[in-house]
PDB file of N, CA, C and O in Angstrom:
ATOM      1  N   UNK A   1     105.198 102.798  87.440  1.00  0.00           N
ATOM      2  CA  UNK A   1     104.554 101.802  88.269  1.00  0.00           C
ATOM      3  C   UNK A   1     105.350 100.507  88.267  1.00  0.00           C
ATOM      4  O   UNK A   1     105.746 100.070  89.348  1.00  0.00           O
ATOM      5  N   UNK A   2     105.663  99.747  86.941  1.00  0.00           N
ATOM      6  CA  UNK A   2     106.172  98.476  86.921  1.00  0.00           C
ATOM      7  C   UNK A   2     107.449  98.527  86.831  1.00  0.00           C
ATOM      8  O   UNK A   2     108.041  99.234  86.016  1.00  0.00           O
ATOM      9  N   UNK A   3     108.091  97.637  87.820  1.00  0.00           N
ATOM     10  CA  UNK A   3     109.714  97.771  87.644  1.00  0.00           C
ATOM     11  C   UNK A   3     110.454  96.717  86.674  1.00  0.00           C
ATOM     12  O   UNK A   3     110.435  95.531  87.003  1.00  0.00           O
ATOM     13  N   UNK A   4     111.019  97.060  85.642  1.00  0.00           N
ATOM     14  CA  UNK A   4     111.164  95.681  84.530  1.00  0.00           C
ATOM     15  C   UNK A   4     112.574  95.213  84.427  1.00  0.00           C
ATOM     16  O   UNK A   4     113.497  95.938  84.055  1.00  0.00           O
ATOM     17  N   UNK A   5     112.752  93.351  84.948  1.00  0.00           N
ATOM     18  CA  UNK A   5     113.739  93.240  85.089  1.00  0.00           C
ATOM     19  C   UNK A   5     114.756  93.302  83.473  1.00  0.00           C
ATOM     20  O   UNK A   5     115.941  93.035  83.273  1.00  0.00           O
ATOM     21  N   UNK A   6     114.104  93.581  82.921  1.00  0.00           N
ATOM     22  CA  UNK A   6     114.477  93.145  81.261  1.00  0.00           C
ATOM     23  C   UNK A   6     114.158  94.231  80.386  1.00  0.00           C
ATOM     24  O   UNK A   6     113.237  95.045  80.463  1.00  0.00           O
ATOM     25  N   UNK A   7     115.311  94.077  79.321  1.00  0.00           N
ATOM     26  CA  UNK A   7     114.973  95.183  78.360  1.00  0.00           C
ATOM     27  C   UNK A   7     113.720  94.868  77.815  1.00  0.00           C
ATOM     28  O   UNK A   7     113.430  93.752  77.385  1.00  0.00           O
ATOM     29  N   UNK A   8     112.833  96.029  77.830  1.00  0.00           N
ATOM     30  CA  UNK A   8     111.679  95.702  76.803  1.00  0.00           C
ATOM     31  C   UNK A   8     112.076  95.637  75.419  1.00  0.00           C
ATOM     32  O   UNK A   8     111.553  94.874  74.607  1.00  0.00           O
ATOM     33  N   UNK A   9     113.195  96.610  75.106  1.00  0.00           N
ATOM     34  CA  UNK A   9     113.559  96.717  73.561  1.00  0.00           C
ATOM     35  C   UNK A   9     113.141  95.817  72.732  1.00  0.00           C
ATOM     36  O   UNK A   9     112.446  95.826  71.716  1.00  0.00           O
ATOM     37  N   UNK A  10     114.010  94.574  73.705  1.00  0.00           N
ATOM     38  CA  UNK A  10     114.147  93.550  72.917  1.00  0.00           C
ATOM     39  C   UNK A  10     112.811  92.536  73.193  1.00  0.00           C
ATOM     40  O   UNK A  10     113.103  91.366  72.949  1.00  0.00           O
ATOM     41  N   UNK A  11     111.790  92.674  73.525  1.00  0.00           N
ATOM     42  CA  UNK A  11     110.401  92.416  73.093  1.00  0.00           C
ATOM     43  C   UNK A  11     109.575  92.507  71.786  1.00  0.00           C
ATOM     44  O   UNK A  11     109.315  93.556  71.197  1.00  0.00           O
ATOM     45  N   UNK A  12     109.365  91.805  71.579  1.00  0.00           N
ATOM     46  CA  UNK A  12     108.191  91.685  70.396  1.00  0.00           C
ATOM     47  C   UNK A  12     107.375  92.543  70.517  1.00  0.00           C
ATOM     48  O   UNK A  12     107.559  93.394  71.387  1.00  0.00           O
ATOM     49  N   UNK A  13     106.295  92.592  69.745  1.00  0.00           N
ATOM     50  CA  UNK A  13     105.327  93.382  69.584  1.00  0.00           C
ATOM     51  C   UNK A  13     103.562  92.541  70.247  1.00  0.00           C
ATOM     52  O   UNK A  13     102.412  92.958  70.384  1.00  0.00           O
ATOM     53  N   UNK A  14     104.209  91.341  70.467  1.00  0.00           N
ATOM     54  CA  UNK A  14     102.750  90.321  71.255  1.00  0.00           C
ATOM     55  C   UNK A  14     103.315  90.468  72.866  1.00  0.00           C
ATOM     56  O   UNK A  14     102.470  90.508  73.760  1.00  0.00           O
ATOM     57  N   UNK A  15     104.976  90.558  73.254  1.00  0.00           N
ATOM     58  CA  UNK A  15     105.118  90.601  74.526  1.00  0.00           C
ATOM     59  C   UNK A  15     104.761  91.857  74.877  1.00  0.00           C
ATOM     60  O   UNK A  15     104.345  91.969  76.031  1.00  0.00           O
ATOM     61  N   UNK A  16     104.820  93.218  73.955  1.00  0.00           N
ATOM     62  CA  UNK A  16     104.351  94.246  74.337  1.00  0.00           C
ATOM     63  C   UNK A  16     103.635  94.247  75.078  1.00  0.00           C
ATOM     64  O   UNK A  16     103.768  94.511  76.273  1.00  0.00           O
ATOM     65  N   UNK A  17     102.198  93.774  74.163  1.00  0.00           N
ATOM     66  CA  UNK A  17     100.683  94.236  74.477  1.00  0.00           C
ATOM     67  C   UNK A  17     100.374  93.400  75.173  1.00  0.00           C
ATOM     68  O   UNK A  17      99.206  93.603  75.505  1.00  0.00           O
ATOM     69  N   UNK A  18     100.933  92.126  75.819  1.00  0.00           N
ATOM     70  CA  UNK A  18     100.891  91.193  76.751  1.00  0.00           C
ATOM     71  C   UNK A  18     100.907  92.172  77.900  1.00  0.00           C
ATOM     72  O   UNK A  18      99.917  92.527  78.539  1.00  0.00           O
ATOM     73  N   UNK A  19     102.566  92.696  78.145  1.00  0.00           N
ATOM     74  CA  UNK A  19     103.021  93.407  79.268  1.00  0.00           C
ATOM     75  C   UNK A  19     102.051  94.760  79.673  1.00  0.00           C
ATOM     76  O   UNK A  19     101.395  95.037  80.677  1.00  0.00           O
ATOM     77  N   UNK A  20     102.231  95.267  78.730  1.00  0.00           N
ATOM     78  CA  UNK A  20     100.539  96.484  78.917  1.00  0.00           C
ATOM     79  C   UNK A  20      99.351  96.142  79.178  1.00  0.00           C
ATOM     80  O   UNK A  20      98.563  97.072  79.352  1.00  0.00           O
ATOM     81  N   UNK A  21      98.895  94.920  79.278  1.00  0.00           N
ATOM     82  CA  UNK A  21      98.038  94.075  79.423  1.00  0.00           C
ATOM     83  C   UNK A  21      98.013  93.888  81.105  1.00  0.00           C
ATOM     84  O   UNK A  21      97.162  94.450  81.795  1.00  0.00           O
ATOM     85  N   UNK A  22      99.228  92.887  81.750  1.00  0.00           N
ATOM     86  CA  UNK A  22      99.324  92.922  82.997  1.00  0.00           C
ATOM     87  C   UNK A  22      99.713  94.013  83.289  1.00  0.00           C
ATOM     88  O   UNK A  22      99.410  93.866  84.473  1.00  0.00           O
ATOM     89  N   UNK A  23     100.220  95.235  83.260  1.00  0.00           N
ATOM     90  CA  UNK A  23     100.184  96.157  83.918  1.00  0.00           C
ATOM     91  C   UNK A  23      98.842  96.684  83.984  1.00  0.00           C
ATOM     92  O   UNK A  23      98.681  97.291  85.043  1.00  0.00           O
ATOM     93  N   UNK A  24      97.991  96.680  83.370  1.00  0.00           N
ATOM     94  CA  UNK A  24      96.994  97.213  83.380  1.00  0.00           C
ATOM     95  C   UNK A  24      95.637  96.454  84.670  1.00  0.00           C
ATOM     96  O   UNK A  24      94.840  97.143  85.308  1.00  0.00           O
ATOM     97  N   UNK A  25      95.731  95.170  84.722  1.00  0.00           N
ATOM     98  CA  UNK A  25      95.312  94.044  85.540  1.00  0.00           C
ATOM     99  C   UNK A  25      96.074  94.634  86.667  1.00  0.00           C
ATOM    100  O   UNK A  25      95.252  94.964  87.521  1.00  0.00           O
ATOM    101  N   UNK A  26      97.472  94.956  87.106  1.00  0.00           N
ATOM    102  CA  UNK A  26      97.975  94.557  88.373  1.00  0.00           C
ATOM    103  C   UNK A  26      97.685  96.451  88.456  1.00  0.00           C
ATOM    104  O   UNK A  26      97.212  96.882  89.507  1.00  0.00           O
ATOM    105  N   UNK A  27      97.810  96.845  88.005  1.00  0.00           N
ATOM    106  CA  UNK A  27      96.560  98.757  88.440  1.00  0.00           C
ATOM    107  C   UNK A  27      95.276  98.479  89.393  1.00  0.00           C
ATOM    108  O   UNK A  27      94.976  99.112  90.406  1.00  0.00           O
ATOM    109  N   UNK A  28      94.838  97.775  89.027  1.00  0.00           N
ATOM    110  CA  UNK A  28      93.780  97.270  89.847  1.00  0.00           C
ATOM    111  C   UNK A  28      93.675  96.396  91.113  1.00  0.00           C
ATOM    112  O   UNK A  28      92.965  96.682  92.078  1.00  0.00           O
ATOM    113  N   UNK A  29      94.466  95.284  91.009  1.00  0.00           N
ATOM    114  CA  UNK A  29      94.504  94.807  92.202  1.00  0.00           C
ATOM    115  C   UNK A  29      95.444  95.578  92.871  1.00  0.00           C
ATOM    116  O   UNK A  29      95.257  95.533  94.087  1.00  0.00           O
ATOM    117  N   UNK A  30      96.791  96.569  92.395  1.00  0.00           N
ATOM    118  CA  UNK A  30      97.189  97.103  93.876  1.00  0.00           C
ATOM    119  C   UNK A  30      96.583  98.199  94.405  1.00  0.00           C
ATOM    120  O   UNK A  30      97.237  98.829  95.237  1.00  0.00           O
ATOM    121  N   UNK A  31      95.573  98.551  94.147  1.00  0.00           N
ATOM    122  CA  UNK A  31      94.251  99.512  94.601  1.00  0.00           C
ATOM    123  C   UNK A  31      93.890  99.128  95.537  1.00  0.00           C
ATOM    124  O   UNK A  31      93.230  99.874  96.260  1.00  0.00           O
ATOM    125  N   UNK A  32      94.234  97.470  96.022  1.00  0.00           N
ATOM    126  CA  UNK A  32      93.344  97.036  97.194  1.00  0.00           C
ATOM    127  C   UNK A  32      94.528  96.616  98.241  1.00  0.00           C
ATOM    128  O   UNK A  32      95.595  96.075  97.954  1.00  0.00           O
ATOM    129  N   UNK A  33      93.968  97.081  99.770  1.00  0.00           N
ATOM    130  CA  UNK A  33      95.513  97.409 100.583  1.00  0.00           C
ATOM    131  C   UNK A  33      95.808  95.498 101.169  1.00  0.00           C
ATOM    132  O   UNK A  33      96.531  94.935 101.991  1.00  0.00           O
ATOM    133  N   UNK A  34      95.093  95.218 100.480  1.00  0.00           N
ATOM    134  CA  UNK A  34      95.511  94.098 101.191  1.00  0.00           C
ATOM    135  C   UNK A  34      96.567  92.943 100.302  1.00  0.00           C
ATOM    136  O   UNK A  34      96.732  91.742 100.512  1.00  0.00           O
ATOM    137  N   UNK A  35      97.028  93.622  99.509  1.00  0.00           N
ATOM    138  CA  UNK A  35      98.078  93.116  98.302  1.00  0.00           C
ATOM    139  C   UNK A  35      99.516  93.560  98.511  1.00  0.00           C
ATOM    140  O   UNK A  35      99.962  94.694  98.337  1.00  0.00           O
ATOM    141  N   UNK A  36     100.109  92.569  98.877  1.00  0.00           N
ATOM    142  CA  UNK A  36     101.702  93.070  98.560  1.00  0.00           C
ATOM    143  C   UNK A  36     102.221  93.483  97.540  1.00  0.00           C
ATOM    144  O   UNK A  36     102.680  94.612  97.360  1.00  0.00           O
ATOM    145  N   UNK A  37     102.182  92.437  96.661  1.00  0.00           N
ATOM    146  CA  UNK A  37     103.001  92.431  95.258  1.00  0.00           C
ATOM    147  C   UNK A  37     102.362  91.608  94.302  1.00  0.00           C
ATOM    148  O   UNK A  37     101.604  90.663  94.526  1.00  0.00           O
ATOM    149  N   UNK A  38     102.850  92.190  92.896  1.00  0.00           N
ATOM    150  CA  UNK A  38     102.473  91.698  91.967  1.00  0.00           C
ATOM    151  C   UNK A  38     103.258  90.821  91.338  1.00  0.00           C
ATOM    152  O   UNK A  38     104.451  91.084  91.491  1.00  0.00           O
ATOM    153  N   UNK A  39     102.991  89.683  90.554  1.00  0.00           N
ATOM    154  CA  UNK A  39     104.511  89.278  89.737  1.00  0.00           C
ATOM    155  C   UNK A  39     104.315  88.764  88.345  1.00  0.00           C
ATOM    156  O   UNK A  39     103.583  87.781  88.224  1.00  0.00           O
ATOM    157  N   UNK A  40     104.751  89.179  87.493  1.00  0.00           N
ATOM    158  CA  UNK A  40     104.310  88.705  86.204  1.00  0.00           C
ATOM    159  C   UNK A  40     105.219  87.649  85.910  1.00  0.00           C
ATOM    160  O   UNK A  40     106.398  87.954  86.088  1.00  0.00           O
ATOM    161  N   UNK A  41     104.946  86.222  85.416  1.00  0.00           N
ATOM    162  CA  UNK A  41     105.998  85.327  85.288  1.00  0.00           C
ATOM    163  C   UNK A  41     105.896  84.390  83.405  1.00  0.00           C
ATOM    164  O   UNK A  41     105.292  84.653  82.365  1.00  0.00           O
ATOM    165  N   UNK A  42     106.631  83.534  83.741  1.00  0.00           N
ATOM    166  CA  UNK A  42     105.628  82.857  82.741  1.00  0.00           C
ATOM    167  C   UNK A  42     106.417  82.970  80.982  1.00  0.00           C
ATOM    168  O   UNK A  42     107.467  82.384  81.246  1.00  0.00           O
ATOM    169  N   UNK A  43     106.506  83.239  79.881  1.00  0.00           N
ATOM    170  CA  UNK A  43     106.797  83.065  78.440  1.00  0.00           C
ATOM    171  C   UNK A  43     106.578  84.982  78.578  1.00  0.00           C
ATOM    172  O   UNK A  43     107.525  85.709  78.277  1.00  0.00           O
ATOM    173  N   UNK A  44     105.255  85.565  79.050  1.00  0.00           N
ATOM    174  CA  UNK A  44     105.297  86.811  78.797  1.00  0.00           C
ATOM    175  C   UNK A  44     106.777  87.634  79.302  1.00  0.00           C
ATOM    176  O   UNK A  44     107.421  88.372  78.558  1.00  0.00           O
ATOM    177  N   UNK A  45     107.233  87.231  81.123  1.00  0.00           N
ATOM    178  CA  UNK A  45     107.964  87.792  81.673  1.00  0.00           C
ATOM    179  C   UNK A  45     109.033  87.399  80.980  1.00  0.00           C
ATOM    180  O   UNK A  45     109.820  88.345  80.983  1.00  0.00           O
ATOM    181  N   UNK A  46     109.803  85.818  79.944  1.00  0.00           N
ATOM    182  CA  UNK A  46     110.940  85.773  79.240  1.00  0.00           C
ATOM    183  C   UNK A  46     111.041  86.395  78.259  1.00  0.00           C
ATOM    184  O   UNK A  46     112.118  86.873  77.904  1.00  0.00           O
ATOM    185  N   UNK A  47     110.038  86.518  77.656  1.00  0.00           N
ATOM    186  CA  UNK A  47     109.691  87.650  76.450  1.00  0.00           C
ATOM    187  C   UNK A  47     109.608  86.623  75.463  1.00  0.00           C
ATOM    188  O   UNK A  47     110.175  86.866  74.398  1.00  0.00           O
ATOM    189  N   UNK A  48     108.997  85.478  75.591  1.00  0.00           N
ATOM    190  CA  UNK A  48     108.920  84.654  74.899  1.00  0.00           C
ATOM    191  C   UNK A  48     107.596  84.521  74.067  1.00  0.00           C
ATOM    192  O   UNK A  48     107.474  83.816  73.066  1.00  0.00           O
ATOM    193  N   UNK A  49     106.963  85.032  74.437  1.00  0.00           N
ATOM    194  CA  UNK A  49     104.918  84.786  74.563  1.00  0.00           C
ATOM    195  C   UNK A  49     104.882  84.711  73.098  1.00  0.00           C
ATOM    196  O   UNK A  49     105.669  85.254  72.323  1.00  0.00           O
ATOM    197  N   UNK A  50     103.780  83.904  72.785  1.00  0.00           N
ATOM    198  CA  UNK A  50     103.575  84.047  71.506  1.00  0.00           C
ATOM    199  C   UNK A  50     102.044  84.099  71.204  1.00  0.00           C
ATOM    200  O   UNK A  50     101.501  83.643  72.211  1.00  0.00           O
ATOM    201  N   UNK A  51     101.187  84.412  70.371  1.00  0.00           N
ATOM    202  CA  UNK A  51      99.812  84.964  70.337  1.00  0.00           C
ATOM    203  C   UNK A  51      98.733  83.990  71.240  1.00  0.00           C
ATOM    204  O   UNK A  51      97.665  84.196  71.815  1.00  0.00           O
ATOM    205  N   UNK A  52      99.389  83.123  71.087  1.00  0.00           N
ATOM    206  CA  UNK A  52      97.808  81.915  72.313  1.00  0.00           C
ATOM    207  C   UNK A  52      98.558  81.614  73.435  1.00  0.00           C
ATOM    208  O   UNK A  52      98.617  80.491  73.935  1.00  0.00           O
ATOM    209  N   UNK A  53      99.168  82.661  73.865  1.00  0.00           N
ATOM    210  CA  UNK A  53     100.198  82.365  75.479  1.00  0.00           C
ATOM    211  C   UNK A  53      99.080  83.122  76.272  1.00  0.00           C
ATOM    212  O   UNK A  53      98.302  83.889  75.704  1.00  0.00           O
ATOM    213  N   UNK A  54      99.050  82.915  77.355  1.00  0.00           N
ATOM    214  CA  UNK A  54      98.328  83.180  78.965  1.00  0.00           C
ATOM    215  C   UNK A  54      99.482  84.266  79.364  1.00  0.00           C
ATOM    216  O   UNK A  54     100.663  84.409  79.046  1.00  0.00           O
ATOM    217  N   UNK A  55      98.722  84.847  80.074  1.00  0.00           N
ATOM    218  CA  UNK A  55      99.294  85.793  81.476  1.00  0.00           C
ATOM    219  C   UNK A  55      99.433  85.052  82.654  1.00  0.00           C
ATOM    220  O   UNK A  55      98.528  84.787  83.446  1.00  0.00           O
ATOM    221  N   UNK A  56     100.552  84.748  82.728  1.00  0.00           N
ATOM    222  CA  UNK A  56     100.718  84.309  84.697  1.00  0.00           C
ATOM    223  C   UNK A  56     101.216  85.571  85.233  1.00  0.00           C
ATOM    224  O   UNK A  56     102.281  86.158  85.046  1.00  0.00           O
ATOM    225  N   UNK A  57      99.754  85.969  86.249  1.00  0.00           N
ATOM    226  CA  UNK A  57     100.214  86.980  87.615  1.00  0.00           C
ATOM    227  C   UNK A  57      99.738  85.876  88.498  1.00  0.00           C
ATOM    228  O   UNK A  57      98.894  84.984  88.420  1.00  0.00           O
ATOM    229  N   UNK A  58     100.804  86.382  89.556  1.00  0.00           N
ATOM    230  CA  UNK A  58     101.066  85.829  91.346  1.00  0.00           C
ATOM    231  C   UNK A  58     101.046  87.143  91.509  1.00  0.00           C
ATOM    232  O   UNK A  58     101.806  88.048  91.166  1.00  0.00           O
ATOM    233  N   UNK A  59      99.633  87.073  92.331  1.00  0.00           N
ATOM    234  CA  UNK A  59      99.106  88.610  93.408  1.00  0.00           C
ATOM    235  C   UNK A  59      99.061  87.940  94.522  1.00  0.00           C
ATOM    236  O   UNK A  59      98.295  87.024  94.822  1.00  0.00           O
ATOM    237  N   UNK A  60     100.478  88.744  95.552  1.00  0.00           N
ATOM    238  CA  UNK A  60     100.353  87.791  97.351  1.00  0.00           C
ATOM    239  C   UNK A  60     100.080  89.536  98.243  1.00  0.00           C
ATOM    240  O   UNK A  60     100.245  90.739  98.039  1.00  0.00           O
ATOM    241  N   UNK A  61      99.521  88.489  99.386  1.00  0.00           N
ATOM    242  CA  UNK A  61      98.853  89.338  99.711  1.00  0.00           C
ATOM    243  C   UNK A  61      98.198  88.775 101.170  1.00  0.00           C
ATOM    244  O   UNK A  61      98.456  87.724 101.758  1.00  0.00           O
ATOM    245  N   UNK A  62      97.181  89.946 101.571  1.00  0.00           N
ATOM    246  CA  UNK A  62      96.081  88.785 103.015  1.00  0.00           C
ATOM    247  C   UNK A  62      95.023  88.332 102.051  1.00  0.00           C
ATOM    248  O   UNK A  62      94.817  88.816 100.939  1.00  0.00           O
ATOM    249  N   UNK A  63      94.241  87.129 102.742  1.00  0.00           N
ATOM    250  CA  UNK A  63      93.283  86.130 101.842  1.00  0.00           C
ATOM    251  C   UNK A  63      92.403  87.296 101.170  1.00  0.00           C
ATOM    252  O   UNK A  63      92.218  88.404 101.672  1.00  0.00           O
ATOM    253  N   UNK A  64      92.055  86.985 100.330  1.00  0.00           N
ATOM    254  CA  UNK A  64      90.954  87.443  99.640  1.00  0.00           C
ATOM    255  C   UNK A  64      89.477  87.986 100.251  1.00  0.00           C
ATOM    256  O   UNK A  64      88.857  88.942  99.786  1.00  0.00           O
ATOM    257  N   UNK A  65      89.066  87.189 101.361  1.00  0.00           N
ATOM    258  CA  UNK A  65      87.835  86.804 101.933  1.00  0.00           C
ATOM    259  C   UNK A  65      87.046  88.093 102.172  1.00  0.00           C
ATOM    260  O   UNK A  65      85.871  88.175 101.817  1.00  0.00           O
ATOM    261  N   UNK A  66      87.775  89.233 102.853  1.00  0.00           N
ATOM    262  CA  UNK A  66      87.183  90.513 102.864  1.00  0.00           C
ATOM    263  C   UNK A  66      86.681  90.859 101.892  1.00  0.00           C
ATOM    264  O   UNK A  66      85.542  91.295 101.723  1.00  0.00           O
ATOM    265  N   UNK A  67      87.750  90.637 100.950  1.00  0.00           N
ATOM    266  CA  UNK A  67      87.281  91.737  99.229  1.00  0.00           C
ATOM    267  C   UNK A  67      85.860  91.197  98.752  1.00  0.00           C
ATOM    268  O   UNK A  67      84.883  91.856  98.396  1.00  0.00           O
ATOM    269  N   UNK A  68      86.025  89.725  98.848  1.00  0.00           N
ATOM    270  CA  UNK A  68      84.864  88.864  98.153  1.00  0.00           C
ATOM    271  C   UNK A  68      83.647  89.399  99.019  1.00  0.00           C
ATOM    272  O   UNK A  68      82.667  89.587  98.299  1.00  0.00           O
ATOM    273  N   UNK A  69      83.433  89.685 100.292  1.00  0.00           N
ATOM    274  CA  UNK A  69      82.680  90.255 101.019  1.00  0.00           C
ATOM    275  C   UNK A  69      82.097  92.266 100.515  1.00  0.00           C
ATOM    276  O   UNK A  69      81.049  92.910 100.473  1.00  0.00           O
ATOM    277  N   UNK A  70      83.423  92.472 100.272  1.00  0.00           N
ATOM    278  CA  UNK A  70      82.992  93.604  99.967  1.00  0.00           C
ATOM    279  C   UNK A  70      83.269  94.075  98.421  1.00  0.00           C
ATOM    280  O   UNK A  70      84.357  94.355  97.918  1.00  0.00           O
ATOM    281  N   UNK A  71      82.252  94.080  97.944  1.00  0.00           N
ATOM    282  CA  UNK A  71      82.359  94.187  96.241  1.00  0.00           C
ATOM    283  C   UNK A  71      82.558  95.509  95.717  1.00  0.00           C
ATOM    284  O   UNK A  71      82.257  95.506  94.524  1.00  0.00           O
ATOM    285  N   UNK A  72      82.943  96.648  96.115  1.00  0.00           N
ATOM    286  CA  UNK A  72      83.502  97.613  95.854  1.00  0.00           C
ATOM    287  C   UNK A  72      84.412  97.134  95.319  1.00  0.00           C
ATOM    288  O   UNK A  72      84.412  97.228  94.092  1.00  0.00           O
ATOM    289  N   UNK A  73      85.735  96.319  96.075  1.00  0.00           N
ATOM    290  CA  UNK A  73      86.931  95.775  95.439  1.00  0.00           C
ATOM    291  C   UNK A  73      86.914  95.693  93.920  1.00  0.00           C
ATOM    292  O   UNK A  73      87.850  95.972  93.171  1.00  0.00           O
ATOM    293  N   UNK A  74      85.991  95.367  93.666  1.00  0.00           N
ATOM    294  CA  UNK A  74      86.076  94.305  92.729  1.00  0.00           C
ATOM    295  C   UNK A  74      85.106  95.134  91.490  1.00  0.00           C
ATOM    296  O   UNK A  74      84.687  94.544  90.494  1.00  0.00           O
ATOM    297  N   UNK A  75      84.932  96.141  91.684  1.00  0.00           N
ATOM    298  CA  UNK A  75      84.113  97.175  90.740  1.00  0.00           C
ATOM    299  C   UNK A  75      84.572  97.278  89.827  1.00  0.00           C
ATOM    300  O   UNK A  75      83.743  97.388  88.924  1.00  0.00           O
ATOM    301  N   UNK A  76      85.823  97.316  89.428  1.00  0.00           N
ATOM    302  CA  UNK A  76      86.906  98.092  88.549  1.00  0.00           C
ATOM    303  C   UNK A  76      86.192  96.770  87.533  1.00  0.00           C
ATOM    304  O   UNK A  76      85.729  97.232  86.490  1.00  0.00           O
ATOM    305  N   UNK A  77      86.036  95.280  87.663  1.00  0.00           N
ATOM    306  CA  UNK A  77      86.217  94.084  87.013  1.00  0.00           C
ATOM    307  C   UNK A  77      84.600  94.229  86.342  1.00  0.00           C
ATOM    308  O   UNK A  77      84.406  93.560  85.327  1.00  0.00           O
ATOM    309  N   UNK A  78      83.572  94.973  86.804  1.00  0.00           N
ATOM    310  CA  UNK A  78      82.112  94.402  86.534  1.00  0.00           C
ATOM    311  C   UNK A  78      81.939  95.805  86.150  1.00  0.00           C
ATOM    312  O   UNK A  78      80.879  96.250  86.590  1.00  0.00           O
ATOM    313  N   UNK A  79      82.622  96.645  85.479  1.00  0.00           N
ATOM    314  CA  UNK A  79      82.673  97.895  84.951  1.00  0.00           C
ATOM    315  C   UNK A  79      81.562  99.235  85.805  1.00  0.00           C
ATOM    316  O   UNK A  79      80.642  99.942  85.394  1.00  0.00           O
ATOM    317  N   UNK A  80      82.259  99.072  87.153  1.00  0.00           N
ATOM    318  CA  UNK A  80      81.494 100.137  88.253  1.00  0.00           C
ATOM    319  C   UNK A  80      82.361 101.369  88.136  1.00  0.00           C
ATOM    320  O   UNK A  80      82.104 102.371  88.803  1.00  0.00           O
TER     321      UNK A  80
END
């Protein structure tokens, strides 16, 4: 699924479960057709992350407004 510009090798063991983390998040939003791409950026994507680091995903795409309308989308998040 995820194309990685970087050796994971050389990842830690917090950028790991970071990266398995957003892959697991961006499984879900590209389920919905109205998403281009995913992008993981941020200390996780340098392989820098360290245990109280955030996930930055940039999900682009068409607006949201449908999905929020239709909550199927969004099932995967409210455990449907």
């Amino acid at each position: 699924m995820a194309k990685h510009p970087h050796n994971l090798e050389n990842f830690n063991a917090i950028n790991l479960e970071r990266v398995r983390i957003a892959e697991s998040i961006a499984g879900i939003y590209a389920q919905h057709p109205d998403v281009w791409a995913i992008l993981l950026g941020g200390s996780t994507a340098r392989g820098t992350a360290g245990r109280h680091s955030d996930l930055d995903l940039g999900i682009f795409g068409q607006p949201f407004q449908r999905a929020l309308k239709d909550r199927r989308s969004f099932g995967a998040w409210e455990g449907n």
